[in-house]
C-alpha positions as CSV (number, residue, x, y, z in Angstrom):
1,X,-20.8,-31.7,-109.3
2,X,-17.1,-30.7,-108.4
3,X,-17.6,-30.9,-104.6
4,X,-19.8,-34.4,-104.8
5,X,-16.1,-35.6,-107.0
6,X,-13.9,-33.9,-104.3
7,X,-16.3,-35.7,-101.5
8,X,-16.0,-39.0,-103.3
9,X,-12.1,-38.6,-103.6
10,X,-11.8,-38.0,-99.5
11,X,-14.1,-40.9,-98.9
12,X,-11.9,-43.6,-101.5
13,X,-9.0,-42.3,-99.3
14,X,-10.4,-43.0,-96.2
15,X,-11.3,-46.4,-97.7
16,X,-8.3,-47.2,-99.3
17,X,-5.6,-48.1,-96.1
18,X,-8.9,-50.4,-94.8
19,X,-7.7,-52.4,-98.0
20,X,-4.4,-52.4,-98.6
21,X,-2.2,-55.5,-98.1
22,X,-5.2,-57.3,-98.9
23,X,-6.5,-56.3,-102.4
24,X,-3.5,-54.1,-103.7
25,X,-5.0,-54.5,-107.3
26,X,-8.7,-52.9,-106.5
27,X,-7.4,-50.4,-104.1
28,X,-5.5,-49.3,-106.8
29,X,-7.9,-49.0,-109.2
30,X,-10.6,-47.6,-107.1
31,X,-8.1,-44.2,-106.2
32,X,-7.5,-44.3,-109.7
33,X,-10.9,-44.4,-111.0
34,X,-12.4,-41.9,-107.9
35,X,-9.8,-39.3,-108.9
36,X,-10.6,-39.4,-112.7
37,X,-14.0,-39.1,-112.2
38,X,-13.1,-36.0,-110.5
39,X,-10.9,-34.5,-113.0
40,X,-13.1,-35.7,-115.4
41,X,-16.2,-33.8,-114.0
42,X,-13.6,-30.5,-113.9
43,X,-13.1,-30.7,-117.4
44,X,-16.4,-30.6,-118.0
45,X,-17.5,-28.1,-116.2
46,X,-14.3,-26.4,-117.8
47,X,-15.3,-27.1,-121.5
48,X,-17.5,-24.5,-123.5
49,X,-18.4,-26.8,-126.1
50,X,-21.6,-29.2,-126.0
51,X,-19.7,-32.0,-127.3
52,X,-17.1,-31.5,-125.7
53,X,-18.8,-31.1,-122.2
54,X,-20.6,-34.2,-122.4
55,X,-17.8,-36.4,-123.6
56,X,-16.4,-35.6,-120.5
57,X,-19.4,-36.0,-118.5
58,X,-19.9,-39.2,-120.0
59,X,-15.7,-40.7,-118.9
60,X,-16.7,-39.7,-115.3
61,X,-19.7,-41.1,-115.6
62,X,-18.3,-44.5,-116.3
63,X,-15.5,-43.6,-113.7
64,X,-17.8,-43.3,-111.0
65,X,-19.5,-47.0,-112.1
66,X,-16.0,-48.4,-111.9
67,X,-15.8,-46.9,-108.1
68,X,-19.2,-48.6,-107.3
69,X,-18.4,-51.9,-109.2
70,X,-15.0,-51.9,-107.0
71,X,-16.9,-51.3,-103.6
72,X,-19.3,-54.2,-104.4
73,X,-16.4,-56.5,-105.3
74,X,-14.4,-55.4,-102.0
75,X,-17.7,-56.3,-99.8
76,X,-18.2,-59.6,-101.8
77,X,-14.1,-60.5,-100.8
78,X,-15.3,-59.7,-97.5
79,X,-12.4,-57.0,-97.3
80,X,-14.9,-54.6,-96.5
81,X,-18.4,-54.5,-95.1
82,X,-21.2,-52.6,-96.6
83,X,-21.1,-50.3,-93.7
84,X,-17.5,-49.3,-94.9
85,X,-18.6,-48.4,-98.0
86,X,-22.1,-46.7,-98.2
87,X,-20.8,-43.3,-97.9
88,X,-18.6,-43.6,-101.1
89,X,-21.9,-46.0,-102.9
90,X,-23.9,-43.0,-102.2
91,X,-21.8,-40.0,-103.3
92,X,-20.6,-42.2,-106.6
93,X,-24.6,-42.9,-107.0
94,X,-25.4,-39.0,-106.3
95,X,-22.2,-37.8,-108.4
96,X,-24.0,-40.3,-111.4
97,X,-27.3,-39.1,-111.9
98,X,-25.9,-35.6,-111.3
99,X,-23.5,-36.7,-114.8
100,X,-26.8,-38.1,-116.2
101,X,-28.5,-34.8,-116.3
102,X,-25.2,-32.9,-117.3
103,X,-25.3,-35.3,-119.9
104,X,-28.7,-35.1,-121.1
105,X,-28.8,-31.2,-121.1
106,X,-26.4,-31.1,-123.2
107,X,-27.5,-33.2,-126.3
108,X,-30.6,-30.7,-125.9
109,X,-28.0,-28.0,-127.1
C-alpha cells in the first residue's frame, strides 16, 4: 500500500505544474490530500493496534477520494483532460480498495 501512496504522490506532482496559474486552489489541495493519504497509509502500516490501524486506513481512504474528486473537477474546468489524469484516477482507485480491505481485516480482529 506504501508504494501504490508513493506512486500516487509522483503522479499529483507530475500533474500539479499542468495546473498551476490556473486553479491554484485545487492544485493545492490535491498535493495536500495525495501526500496525506500517503502518510496516512504509513501510519497505518506503522500502528500495532486494530483500532488504531484502521482509523488510519480509513483518513487515507477519504484522502485518496479527495484526490479523485479533485481530478474530476480539474477535467470538468477543462484544465486537464482525462488523459492527463488516468494514471493518478487509477492508482487513487487501486490505493482505495487496497484501504478497503486493510480496513475490513481489521474490524475482523
Amino acid at each position: 500500500m506504501i508504494e501504490a501512496g508513493e506512486l500516487l504522490v509522483a503522479e499529483v506532482d507530475w500533474l500539479i505544474p499542468m495546473c498551476r496559474g490556473r486553479a491554484e486552489n485545487a492544485c493545492h489541495h490535491l498535493g495536500k490530500s495525495a501526500e496525506s493519504a500517503l502518510y496516512n497509509t504509513s501510519e497505518g502500516v506503522a500502528a500495532f493496534k486494530p483500532k488504531v490501524k484502521a482509523n488510519c486506513y480509513e483518513i487515507a481512504k477519504r484522502e485518496a477520494a479527495e484526490v479523485l474528486s479533485i481530478l474530476k473537477l480539474l477535467v470538468t474546468r477543462k484544465i486537464l483532460v482525462q488523459s492527463d489524469i488516468d494514471k493518478a484516477w487509477n492508482i487513487a482507485r487501486s490505493l482505495i480498495a487496497m484501504l478497503v480491505s486493510a480496513i475490513k481485516a481489521q474490524d475482523k480482529r
